[in-house]
C-alpha positions in Angstrom: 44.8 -22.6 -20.5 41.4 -20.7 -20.8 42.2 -16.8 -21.2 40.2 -15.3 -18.7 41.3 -11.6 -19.5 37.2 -10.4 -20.6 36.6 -7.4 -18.2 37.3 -8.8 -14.8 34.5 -7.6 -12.9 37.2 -6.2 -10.5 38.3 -4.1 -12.9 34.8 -3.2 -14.7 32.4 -1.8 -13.0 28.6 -0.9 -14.5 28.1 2.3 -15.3 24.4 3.4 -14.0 21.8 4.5 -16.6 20.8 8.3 -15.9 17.0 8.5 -15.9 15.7 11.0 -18.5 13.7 13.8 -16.6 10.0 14.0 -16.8 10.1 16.8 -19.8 12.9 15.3 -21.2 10.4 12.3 -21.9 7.8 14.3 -22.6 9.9 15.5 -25.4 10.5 12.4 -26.7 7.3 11.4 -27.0 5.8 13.8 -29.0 7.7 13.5 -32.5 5.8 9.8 -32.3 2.5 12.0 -32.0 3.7 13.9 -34.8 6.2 12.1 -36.8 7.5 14.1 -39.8 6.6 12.3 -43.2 3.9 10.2 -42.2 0.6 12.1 -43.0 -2.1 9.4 -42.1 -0.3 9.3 -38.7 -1.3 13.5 -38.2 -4.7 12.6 -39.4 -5.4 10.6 -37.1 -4.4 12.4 -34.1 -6.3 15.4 -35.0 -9.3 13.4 -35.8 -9.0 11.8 -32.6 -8.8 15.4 -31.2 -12.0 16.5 -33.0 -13.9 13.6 -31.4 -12.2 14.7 -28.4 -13.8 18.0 -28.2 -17.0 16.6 -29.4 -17.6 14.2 -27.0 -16.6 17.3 -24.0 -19.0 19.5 -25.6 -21.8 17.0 -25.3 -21.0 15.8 -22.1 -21.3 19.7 -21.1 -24.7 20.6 -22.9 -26.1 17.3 -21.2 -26.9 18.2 -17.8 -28.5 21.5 -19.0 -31.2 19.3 -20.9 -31.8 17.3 -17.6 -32.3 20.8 -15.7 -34.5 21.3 -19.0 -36.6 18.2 -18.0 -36.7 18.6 -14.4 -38.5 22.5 -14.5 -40.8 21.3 -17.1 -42.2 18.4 -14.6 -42.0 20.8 -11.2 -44.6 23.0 -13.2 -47.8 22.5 -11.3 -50.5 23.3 -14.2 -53.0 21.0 -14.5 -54.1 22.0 -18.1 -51.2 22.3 -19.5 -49.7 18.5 -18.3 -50.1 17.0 -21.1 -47.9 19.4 -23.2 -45.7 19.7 -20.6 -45.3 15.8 -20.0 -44.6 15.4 -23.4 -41.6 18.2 -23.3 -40.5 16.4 -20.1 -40.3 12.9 -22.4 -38.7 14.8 -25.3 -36.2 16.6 -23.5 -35.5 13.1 -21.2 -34.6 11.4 -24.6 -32.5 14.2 -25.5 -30.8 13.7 -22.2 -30.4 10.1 -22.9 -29.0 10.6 -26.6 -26.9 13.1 -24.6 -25.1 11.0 -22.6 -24.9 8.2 -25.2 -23.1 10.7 -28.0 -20.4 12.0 -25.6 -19.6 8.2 -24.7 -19.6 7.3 -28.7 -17.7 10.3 -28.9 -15.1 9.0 -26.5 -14.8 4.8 -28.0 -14.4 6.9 -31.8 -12.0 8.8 -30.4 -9.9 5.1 -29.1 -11.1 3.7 -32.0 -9.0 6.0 -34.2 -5.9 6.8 -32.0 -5.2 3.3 -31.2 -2.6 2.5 -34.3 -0.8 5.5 -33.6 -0.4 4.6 -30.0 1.0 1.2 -31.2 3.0 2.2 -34.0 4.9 4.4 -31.1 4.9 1.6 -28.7 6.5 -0.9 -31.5 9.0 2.0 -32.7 10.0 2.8 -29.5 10.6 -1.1 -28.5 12.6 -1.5 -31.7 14.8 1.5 -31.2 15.8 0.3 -27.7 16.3 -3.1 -28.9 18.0 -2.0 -32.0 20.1 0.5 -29.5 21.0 -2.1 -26.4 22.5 -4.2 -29.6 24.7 -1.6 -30.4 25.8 -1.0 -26.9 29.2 -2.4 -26.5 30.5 -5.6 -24.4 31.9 -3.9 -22.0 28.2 -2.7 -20.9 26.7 -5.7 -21.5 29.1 -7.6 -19.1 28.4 -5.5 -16.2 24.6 -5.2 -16.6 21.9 -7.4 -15.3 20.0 -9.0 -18.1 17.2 -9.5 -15.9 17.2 -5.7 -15.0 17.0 -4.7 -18.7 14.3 -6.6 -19.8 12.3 -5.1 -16.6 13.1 -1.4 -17.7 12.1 -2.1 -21.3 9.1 -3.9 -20.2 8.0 -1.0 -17.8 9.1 1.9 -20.4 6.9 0.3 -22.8 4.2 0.2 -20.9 4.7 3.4 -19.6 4.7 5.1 -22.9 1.1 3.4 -23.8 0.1 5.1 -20.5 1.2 8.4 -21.1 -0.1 8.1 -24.8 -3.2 7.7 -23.9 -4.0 9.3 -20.7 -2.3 12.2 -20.8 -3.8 12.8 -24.6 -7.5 12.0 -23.5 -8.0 12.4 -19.9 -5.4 15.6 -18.7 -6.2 17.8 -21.0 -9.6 16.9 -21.7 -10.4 17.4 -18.2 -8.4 21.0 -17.7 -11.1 22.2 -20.4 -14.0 20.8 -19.0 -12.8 22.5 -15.3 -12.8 25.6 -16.8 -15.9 25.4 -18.9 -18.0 24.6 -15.7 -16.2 27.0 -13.3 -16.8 29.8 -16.5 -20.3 28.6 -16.5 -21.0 28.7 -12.9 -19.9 32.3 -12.3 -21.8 33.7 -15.5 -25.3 31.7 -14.5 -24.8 31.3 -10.7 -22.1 34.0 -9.4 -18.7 33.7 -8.7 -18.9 32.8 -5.3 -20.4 29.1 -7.1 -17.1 29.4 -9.2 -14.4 30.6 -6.4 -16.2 26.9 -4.4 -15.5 24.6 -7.3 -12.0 26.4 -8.2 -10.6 26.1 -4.2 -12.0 22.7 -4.0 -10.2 21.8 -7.4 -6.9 23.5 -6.2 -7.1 21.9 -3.1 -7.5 18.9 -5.0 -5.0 18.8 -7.1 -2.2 20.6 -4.6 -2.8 17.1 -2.0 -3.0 15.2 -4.8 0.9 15.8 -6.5 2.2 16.4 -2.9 1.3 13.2 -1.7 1.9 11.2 -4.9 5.7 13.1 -5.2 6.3 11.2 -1.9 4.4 7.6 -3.4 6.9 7.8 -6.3 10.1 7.9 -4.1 8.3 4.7 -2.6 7.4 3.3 -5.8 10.6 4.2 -7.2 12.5 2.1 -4.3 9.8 -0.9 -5.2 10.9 -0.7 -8.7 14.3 -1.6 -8.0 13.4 -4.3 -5.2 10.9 -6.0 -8.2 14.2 -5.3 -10.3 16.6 -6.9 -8.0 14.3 -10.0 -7.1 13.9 -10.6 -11.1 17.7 -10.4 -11.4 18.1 -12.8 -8.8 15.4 -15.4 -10.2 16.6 -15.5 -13.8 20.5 -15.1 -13.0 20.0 -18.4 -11.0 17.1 -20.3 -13.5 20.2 -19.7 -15.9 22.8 -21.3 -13.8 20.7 -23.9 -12.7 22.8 -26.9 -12.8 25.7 -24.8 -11.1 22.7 -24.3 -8.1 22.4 -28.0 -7.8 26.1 -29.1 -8.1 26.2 -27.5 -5.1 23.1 -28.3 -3.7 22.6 -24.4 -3.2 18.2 -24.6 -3.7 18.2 -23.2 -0.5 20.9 -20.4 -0.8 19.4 -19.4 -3.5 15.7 -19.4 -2.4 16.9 -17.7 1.0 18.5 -15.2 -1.2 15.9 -14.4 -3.8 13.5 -14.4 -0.4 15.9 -11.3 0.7 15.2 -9.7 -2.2 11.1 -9.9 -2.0 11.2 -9.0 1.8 12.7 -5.4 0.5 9.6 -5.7 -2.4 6.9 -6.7 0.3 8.1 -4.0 2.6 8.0 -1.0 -0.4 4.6 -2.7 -1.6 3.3 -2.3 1.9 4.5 1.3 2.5 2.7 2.3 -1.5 -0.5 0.6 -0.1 -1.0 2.5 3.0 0.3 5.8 1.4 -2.4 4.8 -1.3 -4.9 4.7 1.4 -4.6 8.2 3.0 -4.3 9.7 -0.4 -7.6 8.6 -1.6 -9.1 9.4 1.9 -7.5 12.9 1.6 -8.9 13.3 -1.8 -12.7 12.1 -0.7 -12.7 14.4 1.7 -11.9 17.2 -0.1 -14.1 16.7 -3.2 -17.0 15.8 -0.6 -16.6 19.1 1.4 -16.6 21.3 -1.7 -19.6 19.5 -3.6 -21.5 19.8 -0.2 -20.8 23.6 -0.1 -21.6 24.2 -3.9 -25.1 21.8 -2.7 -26.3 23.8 0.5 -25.5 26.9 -1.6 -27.8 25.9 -4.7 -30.7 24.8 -1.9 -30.6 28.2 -0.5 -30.9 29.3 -3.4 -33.9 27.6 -4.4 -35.1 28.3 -1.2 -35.3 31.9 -1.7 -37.0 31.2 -5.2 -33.9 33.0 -6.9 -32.8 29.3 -8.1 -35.2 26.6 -10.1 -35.2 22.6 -8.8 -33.7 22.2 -12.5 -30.9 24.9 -11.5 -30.5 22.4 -8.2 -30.1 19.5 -10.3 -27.9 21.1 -12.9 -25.4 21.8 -10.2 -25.3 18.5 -8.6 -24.7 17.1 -12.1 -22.0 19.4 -12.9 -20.3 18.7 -9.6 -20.9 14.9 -10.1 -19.7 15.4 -13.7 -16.3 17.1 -12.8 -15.7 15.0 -9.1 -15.7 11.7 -11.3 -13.1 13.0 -13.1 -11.2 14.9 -10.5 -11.0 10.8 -8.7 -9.8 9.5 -11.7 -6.9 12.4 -11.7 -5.5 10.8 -8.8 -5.0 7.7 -10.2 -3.8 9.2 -13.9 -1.7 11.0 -11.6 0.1 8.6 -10.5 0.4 6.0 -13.1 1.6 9.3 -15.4 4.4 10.2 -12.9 5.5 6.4 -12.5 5.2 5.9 -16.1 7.4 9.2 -16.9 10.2 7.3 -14.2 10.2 4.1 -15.8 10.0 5.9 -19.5 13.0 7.9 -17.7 15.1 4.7 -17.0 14.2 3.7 -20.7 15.5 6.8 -22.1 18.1 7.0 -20.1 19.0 3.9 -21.5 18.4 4.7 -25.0 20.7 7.7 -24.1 23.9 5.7 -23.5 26.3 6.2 -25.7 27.9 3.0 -27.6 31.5 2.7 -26.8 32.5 1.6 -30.1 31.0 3.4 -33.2 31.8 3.6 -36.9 33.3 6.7 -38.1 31.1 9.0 -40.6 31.6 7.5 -43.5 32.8 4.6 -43.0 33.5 2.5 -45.5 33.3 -1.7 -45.6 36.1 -3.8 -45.0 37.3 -5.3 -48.4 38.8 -8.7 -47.4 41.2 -9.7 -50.4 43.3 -12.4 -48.6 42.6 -11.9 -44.9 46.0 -10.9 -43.9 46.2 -9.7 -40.1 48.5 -6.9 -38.6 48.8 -6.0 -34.7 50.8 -2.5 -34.9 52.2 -1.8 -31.2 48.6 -3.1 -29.7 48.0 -1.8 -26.1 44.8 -2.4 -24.2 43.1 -2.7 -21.2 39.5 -3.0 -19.9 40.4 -0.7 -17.2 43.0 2.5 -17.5 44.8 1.0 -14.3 45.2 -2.6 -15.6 46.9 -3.3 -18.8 45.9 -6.6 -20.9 48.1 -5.9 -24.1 51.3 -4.0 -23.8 52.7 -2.9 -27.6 51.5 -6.4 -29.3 53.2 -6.2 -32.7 51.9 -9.7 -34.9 51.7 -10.1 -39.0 49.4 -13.0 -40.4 49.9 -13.6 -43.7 46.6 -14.1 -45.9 45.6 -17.6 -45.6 48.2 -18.8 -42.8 47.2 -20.5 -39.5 48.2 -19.4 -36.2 48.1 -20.3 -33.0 48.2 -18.1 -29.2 49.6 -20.1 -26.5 49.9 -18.7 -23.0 48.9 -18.5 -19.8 45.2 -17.4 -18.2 44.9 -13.5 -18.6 48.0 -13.3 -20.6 45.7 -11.8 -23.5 44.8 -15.0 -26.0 41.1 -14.2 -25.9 41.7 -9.9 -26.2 43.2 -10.3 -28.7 40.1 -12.1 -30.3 37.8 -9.7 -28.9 40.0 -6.5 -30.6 40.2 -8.3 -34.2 36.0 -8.8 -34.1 35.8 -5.1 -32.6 34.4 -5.6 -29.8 36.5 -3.1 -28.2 38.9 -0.2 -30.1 42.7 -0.6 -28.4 43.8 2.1 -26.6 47.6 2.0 -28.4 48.5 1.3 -31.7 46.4 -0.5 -34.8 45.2 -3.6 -35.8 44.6 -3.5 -39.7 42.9 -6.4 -42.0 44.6 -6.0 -45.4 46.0 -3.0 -44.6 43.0 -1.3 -43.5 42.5 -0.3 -39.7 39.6 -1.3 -37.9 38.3 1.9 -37.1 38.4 3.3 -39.9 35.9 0.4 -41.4 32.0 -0.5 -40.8 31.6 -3.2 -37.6 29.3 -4.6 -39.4 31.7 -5.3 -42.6 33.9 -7.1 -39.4 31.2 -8.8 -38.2 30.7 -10.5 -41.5 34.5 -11.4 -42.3 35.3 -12.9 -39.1 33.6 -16.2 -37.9 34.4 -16.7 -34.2 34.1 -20.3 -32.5 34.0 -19.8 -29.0 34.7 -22.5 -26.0 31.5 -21.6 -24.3 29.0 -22.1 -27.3 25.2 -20.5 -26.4 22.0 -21.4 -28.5 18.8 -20.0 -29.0 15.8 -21.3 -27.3 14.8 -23.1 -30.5 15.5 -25.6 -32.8 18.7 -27.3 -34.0 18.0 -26.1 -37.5 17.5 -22.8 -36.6 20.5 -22.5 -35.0 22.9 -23.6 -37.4 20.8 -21.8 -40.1 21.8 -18.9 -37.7 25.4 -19.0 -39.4 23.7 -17.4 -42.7 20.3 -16.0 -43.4 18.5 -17.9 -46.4 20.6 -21.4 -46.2 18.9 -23.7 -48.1 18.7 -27.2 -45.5 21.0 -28.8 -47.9 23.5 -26.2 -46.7 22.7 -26.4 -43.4 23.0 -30.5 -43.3 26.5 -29.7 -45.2 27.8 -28.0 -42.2 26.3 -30.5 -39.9 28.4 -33.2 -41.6 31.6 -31.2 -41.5 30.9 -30.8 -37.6 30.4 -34.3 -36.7 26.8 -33.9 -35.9 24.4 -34.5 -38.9 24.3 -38.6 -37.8 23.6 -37.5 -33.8 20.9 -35.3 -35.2 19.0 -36.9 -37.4 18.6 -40.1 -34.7 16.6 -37.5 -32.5 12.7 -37.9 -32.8 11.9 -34.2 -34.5 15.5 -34.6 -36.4 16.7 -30.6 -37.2 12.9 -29.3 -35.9 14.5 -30.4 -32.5 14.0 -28.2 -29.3 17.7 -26.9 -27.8 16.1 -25.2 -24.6 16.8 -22.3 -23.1 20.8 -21.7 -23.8 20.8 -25.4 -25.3 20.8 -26.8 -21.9 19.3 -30.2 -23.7 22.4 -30.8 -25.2 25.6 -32.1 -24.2 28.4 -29.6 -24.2 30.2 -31.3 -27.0 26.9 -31.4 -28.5 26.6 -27.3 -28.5 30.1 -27.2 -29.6 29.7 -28.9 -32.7 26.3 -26.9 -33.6 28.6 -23.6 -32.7 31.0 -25.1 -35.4 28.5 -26.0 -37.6 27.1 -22.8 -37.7 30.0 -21.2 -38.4 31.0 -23.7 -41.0 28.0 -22.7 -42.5 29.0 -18.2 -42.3 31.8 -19.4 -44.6 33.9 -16.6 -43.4 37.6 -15.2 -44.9 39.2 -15.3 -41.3 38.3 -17.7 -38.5 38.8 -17.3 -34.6 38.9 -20.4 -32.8 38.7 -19.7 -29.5 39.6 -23.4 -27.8 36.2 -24.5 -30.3 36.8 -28.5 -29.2 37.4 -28.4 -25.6 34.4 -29.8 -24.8 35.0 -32.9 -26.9 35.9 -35.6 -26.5 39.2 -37.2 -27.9 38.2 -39.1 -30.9 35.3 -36.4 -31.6 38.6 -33.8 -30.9 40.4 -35.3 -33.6 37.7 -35.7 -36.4 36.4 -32.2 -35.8 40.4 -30.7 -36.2 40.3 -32.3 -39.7 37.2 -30.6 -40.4 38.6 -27.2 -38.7 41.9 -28.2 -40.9 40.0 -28.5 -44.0 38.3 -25.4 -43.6 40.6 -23.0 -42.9 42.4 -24.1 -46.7 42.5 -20.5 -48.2 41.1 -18.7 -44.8 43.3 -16.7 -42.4 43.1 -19.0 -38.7 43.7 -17.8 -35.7 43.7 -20.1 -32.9 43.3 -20.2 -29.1 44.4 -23.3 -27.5 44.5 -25.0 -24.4 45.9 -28.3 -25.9 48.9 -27.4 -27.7 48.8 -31.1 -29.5 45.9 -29.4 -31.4 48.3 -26.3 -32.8 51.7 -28.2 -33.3 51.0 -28.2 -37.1 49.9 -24.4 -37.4 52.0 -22.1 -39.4 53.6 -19.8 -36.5 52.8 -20.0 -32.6 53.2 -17.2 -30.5 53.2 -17.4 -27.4 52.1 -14.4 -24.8 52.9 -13.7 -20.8 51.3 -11.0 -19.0 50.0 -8.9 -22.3 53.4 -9.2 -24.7 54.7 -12.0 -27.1 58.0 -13.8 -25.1 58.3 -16.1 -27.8 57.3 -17.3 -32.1 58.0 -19.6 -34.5 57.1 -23.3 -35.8 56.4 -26.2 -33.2 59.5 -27.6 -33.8 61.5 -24.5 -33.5 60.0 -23.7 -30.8 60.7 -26.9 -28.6 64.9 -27.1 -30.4 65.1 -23.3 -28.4 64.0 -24.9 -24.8 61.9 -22.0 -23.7 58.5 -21.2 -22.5 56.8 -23.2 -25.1 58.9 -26.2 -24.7 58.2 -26.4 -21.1 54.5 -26.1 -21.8 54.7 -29.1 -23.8 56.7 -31.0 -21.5 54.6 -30.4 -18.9 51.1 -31.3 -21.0 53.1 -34.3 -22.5 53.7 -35.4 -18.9 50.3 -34.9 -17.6 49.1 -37.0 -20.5 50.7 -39.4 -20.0 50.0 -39.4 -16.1 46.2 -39.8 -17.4 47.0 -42.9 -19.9 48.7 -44.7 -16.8 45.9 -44.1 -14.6 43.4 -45.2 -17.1 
C-alpha cells in the first residue's frame, strides 16, 4: 500500500519566482566586477578600462588627420605638390595607423576582460546551482524542471551580455557623444552641436519607448519558449507512459499549442523589430543630412574647408554606427536584465528548511529514533501527521503499515529532513533535528526508495554514487549483496555500462537493486526502506530481504511496506490510519488481537492465494 501523502499537488501549489528589478541586477553584478580579495581580478578591469579610453581617444583624433589629408590635397599649388603630396601620404598613413590602434585598442581590451567575464559567468552558475540544491522539496515538486534549466540558461547568458556590453559599448559610447557634440560647438558652433544632440535625443527617446513595449512581447515569448520546453522534456521523460497509451499525438497536438502561442509572440517581436529599426533610420538619416547641408554651406561661403566637410561627415558616420548598434545593445541589455531578473529572483528564494547558526553535526551513537507528538502537513488546511509519538531503540527494525496517505512515506521524508514538522520533535539520540546540520542527516540516513532514479551514466558510477572514493572492490561488494554483480558483469561494457537518461535501459528490478546497491555501499547508521523490493520479483524479493536483513545487523531499520510478509519478522509494527498510530506490537501480537493489522493480513493472505490458484 504505496503512501502517496508527498505534497499532493491539490494541496501544493508553486510559489512564483519574483523577478529581481533591473537595478537590483545591476547591483548584483557589480561585486563580480569588483570582487573583494581578489586583486588580479581589479587589475584587470581597470586595464581593460585604460585600453578602453585609449582606443576612444584614437578613434576621436582619427578623422581630424583625414581632414588633415584632405586640405593638404585640395591645395591647388603647383610648386609646392610635391611637398604637399608627400604630407597628404604621411598624414594618410597616420590615418590608417589611426584607425588600426583604436581597433587593437578595442580586441586588448576583450583580450584582457575576458576571464573576469567568465569567472562571473561560472560563479554565478555555481551559486544558482549550489542555491536551487538547497531549495527544499516542497519547491522542487511544484516547479517545472524544464522551466528552470531555461531561466538559468538565459540568466547566464544574460549576465555575459550585460558584462560585456554594457562595460564596453554604453558607456564608451556616452563619452564619445559628448566629446563630438563638445567638439562640434567649440570648432563649428553650437547650432552643429544642438543638430547632433536633438538627433541623439530623439534617438535614444524612440529607441527605449519602443523597445519598453518589445520587452512586454519578448517577455510573453519567453514564457511560451518556457512552456513549450516544459512540455517537450516533461513528456521525453515519460515516454513509455506516452506510448502505453498511444498518446504521440496528444502530446504532439499539445506541445504544438504551446509553439502556436511562441510563433505568434515571435511574429509580433519581428514586426515590432521592423518599425523600430525604420524609426531609428530615419532619425539618424534626417539629423546627419542636416549636420551635412549645414557643413556644405558652410564651405560654400569659404568659412568652412573640404577637410572641415569631411571631418563632419566622419564624425557623424563615427557616432551614427554606434547610435545603430545602441538599438540592438538596447534591447538585448533590457532582455538580459529580465531573464538575469528571473535568475535572481530565483537565487532570492528562500530555502524552506535551513540549519540554525551554529549548528552543530548529528553524533549518531546507536541510531535510536524518537517521534515526540509529531504533527504535519504539506498544506496548513490538510493534516498528514496528527501528534505521532514512536521510540526506535538503537539498532531495532521496524516496520509502518497502513493505508495510502495515512503518513508511511512523511514520516520518512521528516526523519531525512526534508521538511521541519509543524508540532512536536523528532530527535536522533536525543538530539532534535533542527537543532543539527542537514548535511550531518543526509550522511546518517540511507534511504531506499520504491521509485529508484539513475544518472545518465554508467552502472559503476551510480553505485559509486553511494560513497565518494569507493575503491571498485567496494563497489562490486555492494553489487553482490544486491543481487546484481552476476547480471552486470554479463553486459558487454560490464560496470562502464550506459543506464540512459533516468536508467530507462534497465529493468525496474534492475534499478532497484542498483538503488540498493548503492546504498549498501553509503554504509549508513539508520536505513529507510521505502517498499526498496517492489519491483522484484519473488525469488529476487526474497534473496535481496536476506541481504536487507543482513545489513541492517547493528543499524536502526525503518521500513515501508506494501507486502507485510516482508515485515512479519521486524522488531515492532506500527500501524497508521489517516496521520495517527491505531495499532503496535510484534507480528504475532498483532494478528492474536484481531485488529487492523490482522485483517490486512487476512486480506493479502487471501489475495495470495487467489494468485497461486490462478497460476
Amino acid at each position: 500500500m504505496r503512501d502517496t501523502t508527498k505534497a499532493p499537488a491539490a494541496t501544493v501549489t508553486a510559489t512564483p519566482v519574483k523577478s529581481a528589478s533591473g537595478m537590483q541586477t545591476i547591483l548584483r553584478v557589480l561585486p563580480y566586477l569588483w570582487p573583494e580579495g581578489q586583486g588580479w581580478v581589479k587589475r584587470r578591469v581597470i586595464l581593460a578600462l585604460l585600453m578602453l579610453v585609449a582606443s576612444k581617444m584614437v578613434s576621436f583624433v582619427t578623422p581630424m588627420l583625414y581632414k588633415q589629408a584632405v586640405d593638404v590635397l585640395a591645395k591647388d599649388a603647383p610648386d609646392a605638390a610635391t611637398l604637399m603630396g608627400l604630407a597628404a601620404v604621411g598624414l594618410t598613413v597616420a590615418y590608417g595607423m589611426a584607425r588600426l590602434g583604436s581597433v587593437l585598442f578595442g580586441e586588448l581590451r576583450d583580450a584582457v576582460f575576458v576571464r573576469v567575464g567568465q569567472r562571473a559567468l561560472r560563479q554565478l552558475a555555481l551559486e544558482t546551482f549550489t542555491h536551487i540544491h538547497r531549495l527544499s522539496l516542497r519547491y522542487h515538486i511544484t516547479r517545472k524542471t524544464g522551466g528552470l534549466s531555461r531561466i538559468i540558461e538565459r540568466g547566464v547568458k544574460g549576465v555575459d551580455f550585460l558584462l560585456r556590453f554594457t562595460l564596453f559599448s554604453i558607456g564608451p559610447l556616452i563619452i564619445e557623444l559628448s566629446m563630438v557634440s563638445i567638439f562640434f560647438a567649440v570648432v563649428f558652433g553650437w547650432q552643429y552641436a544642438a543638430v547632433v544632440v536633438v538627433t541623439i535625443a530623439l534617438y535614444v527617446t524612440y529607441t527605449f519607448k519602443v523597445t519598453e513595449w518589445r520587452v512586454q512581447i519578448r517577455r510573453k515569448m519567453n514564457d511560451q519558449d518556457t512552456d513549450a520546453n516544459q512540455k517537450a522534456i516533461d513528456s521525453l521523460l515519460n515516454y513509455e507512459t506516452v506510448k502505453y497509451f498511444n498518446a504521440e499525438k496528444r502530446e504532439a497536438d499539445r506541445y504544438d499549442r504551446a509553439m502556436e502561442g511562441y510563433e505568434s509572440a515571435a511574429v509580433q517581436t519581428g514586426q515590432s523589430l521592423a518599425a523600430l529599426n525604420a524609426g531609428q533610420s530615419f532619425i539618424i538619416t534626417t539629423g546627419l543630412v542636416i549636420v551635412m547641408v549645414m557643413a556644405a554651406k558652410g564651405v560654400q561661403a569659404g568659412a568652412l574647408t573640404v577637410g572641415d566637410f569631411v571631418m563632419v561627415n566622419a564624425y557623424m558616420i563615427q557616432i551614427t554606427m554606434p547610435l545603430g548598434f545602441l538599438g540592438t545593445v538596447y534591447r538585448e541589455i533590457r532582455q538580459a536584465l529580465v531573464d538575469m531578473g528571473e535568475m535572481f529572483g530565483l537565487l532570492g528564494q528562500p530555502a524552506e528548511v535551513m540549519d540554525k547558526p551554529g549548528a552543530k553535526p548529528l553524533a549518531v551513537a546507536g541510531g535510536k529514533v524518537e517521534l515526540d507528538g509529531v504533527d504535519f502537513g504539506y498544506d496548513p488546511n490538510r493534516a498528514i501527521l496528527k501528534g505521532v509519538s514512536l521510540t526506535i531503540p538503537a539498532g531495532h527494525r521496524v516496520a509502518l503499515v497502513g493505508p495510502s496517505g495515512s503518513g508511511k512515506s512523511t514520516i520518512a521524508r521528516l526523519l531525512f529532513r526534508f521538511y521541519d514538522v509543524t508540532g512536536g520533535a523528532i530527535r536522533i539520540d536525543g538530539q532534535d533535528l533542527r537543532d543539527v546540520a542537514q548535511s550531518s542527516i543526509h550522511a546518517s540516513i540511507g534511504v531506499v526508495p520504491q521509485d529508484t532514479v539513475l544518472f545518465n551514466d554508467t552502472v559503476r558510477y551510480n553505485i559509486a554514487y553511494g560513497r565518494a572514493g569507493a575503491t571498485q572492490d567496494e563497489i562490486e561488494a555492494a553489487a553482490r549483496g544486491a543481487r546484481i554483480h552476476d547480471f552486470i558483469v554479463s553486459l558487454p561494457e560490464g560496470y562502464e555500462t550506459k543506464v540512459g537518461e533516468r536508467g530507462l535501459k534497465l529493468s525496474g528490478g534492475e534499478k532497484q537493486r542498483v538503488g540498493i546497491a548503492r546504498t549498501l555501499l553509503k554504509n549508513p547508521p539508520i536505513l529507510i526502506l521505502d517498499e526498496a523490493t517492489s519491483a522484484l520479483d519473488t525469488q529476487t524479493e526474497r534473496d535481496i530481504q536476506d541481504s536487507l536483513r543482513a545489513m541492517g545487523e547493528g543499524r536502526t531499520v525503518i521500513t515501508i511496506a506494501h507486502r507485510l510478509s516482508t515485515i512479519a519478522d521486524a522488531d515492532e509494527i506500527v500501524v497508521l490510519e489517516q496521520g495517527r498510530i491505531v495499532e503496535q506490537g510484534r507480528h504475532e501480537d498483532l494478528l492474536a488481537a484481531g485488529g487492523r493489522y490482522a485483517a490486512m493480513w487476512a486480506r493479502q493472505s487471501a489475495e495470495e492465494e487467489e494468485t497461486l490458484a490462478a497460476e
